[in-house]
N, C-alpha and C positions, 0 to 999 in steps of 0.2 A: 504494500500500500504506500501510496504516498505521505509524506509528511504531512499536520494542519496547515493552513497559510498564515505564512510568514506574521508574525508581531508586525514585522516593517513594513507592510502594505497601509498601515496608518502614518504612516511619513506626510508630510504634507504633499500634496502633488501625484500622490502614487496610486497608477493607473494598473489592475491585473494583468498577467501576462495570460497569453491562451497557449494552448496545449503547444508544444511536448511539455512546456514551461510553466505548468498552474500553479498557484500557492506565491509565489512569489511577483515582483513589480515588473512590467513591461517595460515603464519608463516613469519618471519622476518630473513630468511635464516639460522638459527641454531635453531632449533625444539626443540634440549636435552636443550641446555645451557637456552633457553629461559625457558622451564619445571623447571630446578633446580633450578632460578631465583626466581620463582615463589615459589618454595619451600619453599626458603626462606626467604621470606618476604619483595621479593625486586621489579622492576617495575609494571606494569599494562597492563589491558587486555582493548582493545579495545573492547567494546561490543553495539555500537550506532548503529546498524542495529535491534533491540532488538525494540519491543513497549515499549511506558508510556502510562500509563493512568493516573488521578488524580481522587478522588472523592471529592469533598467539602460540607459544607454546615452543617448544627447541625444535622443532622439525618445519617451521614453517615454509622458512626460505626453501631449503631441498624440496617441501612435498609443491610450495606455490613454484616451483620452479618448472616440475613435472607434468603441468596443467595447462601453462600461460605461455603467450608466443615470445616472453621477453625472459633475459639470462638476470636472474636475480638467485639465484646459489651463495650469489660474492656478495649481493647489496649490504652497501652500509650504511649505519643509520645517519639517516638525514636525506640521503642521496635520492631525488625525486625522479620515477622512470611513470613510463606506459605499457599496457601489455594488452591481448584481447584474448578472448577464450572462442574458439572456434570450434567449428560442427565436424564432423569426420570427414566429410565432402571440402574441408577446408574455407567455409563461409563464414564468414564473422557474424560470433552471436553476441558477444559484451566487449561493451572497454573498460577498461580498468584505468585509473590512475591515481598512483600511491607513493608511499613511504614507509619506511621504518624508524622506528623511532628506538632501537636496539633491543626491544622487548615485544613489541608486537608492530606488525603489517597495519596498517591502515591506508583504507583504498574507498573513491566518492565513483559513483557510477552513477548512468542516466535515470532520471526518473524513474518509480515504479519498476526497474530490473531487479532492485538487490533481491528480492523474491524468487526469481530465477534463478540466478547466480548462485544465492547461497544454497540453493535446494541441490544442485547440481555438486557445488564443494561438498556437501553435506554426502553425497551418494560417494564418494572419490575420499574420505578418508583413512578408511581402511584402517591397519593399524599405526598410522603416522600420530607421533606425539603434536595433534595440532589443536584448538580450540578457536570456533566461528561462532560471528555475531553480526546480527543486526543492529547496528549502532543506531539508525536514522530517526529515532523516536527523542533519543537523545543528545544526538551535536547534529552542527548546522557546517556546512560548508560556506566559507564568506572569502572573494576574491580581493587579493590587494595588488596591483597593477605591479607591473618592472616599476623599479625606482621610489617606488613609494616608501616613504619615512612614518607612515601611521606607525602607533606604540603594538606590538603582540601581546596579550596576556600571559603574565608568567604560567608555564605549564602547557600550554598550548599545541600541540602539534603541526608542524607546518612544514606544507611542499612546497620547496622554493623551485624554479624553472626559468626559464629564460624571458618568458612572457608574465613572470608575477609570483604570484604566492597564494597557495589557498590552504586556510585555515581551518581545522577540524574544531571548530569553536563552540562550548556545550551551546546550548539550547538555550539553557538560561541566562545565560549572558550576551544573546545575540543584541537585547534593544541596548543595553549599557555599553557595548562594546561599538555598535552605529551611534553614538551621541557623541565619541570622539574621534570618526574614524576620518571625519570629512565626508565631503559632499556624496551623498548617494549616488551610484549611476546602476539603473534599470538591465535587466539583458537583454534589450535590443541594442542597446549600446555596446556591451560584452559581445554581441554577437556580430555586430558589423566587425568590428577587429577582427575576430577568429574568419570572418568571411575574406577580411583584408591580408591574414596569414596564412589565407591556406590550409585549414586547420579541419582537418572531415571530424564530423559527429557522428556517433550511431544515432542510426533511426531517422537523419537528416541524409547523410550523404552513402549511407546505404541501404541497403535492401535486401531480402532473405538471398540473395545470390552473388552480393559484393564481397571477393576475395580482398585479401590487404594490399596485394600490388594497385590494385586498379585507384585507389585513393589517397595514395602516398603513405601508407603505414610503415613501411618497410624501412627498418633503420629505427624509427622513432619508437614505434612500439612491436616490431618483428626484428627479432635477433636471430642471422641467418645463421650462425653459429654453432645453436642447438640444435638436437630434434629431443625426442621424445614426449612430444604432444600432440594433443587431438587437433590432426587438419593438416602436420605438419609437412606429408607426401604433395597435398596438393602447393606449397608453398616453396619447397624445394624443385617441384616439378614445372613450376610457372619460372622460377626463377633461373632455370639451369638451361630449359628446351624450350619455353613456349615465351608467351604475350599474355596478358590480361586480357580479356576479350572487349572492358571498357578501360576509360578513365576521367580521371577530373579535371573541370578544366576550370578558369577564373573569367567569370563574364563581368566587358564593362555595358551596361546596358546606356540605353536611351532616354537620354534624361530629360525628354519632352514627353516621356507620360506617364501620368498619374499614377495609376497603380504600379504594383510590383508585382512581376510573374511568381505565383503561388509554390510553396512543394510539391512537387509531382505532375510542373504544367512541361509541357512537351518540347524538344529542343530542335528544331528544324535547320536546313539551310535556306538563307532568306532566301535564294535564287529559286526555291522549290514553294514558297511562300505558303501558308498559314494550312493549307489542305496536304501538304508535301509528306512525305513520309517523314515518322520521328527519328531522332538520331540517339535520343536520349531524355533525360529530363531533368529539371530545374531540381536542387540538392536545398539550398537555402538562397533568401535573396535580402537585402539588407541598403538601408540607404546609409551610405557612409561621409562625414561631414567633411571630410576632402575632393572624397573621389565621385561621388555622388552616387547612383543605383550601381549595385556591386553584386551580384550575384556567385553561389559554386553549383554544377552542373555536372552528372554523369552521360559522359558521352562514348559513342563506339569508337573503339581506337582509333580506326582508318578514316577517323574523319578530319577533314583538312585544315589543320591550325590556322591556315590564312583566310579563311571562310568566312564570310560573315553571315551570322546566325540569324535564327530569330526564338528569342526563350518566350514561351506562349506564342505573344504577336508582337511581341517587342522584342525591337533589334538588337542585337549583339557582336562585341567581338570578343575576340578568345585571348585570351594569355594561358600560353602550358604551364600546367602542375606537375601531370605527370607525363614524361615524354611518349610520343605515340611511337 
């Protein structure tokens, strides 16, 4: 289940998000200034609608090592990674992203997953000295950008990464800990950045048949390195003899119309125009306060990086993510 919504949806100005993102704020009545805030290293992102899980116990790292597409045998505590847990057919079904804190794993996943996930850990322990939890009743996940100088709470756990810091923050000190964090920013703001970096979500920029190559996972959260996990023939096999059959691409859209093409609206080439066969479809779309409508897009590899698109019925160009 998901968490209640957010204490912080009473902030002044704070508008609800809609799905995948319910329980917490859309935006906190200024969208750009919140984004450019963000930019710079200045308030935080409400993100407690998000699972915890924890793993504890001496076996963790070995048994979560045997599971997950990322090499964490060695991790040490503090050091922030990614991983995803994958189907047999080698399709990504969770992402993970965690830390150690030298005593136990702690990992925020997408909405409404950690039920999944943990049912799954749960089946796979066997006799490993490990111990699982659903944390999400009781800590919040709150993002603090790169650069930002907000105070931590002593005790706190916290994944530091190259785009910011997210904090395993109890629950009950999420309003006390927003009164000094600096300015709110909304996750539509959080979300245009991650659409400006590149950055795939589950449930956003896949779908029950997205392998990791096809989205840039590879490296960031698939360590080619290991094997011995679920999916991991298909991933040495894509990676050694074949192609991904899609990939992501970065669309700048057409900033003369109004709306924003939807998830899951259809990605054509405009030369085939709005009836033409799909090539793919729209991942996430976001208006970004520099760049302006910014869209990520699952498209068929062979299709021609110089092309100009059209995402639903608006126009696009492409910038590669992932090389076709």
């Amino acid at each position: 289940m998901n968490a209640q919504p957010s204490p912080l949806l009473s902030l002044p100005g704070a508008v609800a998000a809609e799905a995948p993102d319910e329980g917490v704020a859309a935006h906190y009545g200024e969208l750009y200034r919140e984004q450019r805030a963000l930019a710079a290293g200045e308030g935080f992102v409400d993100l407690s609608h998000r699972g915890v899980l924890t793993v504890s116990g001496p076996d963790r790292l070995s048994w979560l090592h045997l599971l997950i597409t990322q090499h964490v045998e060695g991790l040490q505590p503090g050091v922030a990674t990614e991983a995803l847990v994958l189907s047999a057919n080698g399709h990504v079904e969770h992402a993970l992203y965690l830390v150690d804190d030298g005593e136990t794993v702690w990992a925020h996943v997408e909405p409404g997953t950690q039920e999944a996930l943990l049912t799954y850990f749960e089946s796979m322990k066997f006799f490993y000295r490990v111990e699982l939890a659903d944390r999400t009743a009781d800590y919040a996940v709150v993002h603090l950008p790169a650069g930002s100088i907000a105070p931590v709470p002593e005790g706190v756990v916290v994944r530091e990464t190259a785009y910011g810091r997210d904090l395993f923050l109890p629950r009950t000190e999420l309003k006390a800990f927003a009164d000094g964090a600096g300015p709110p920013a909304g996750v539509l703001a959080y979300e245009a950045l991650r659409v400006e970096q590149h950055r795939p979500r589950l449930g956003r920029e896949t779908d029950h048949r997205t392998i990791p190559h096809e989205v840039g996972w590879i490296g960031s959260a698939v360590h080619l390195q290991k094997g011995c996990y679920r999916g991991q023939e298909t991933v040495a096999r894509v990676q050694n003899l074949g192609r991904p059959p899609r990939r992501l691409v970065f669309l700048h859209l057409d900033g003369s119309e109004v709306h924003l093409p939807q998830h899951g609206a259809p990605v054509r080439l405009a030369s085939d125009g709005a009836e033409g066969r799909p090539l793919g479809f729209v991942t996430t779309s976001a208006r970004h306060h520099e760049l302006g409508p910014i869209a990520l897009a699952l498209v068929k590899r062979n299709t021609d990086p110089d092309a100009p698109l059209l995402a639903g019925t608006t126009a696009a160009s492409q910038e590669i993510v992932v090389a076709p």
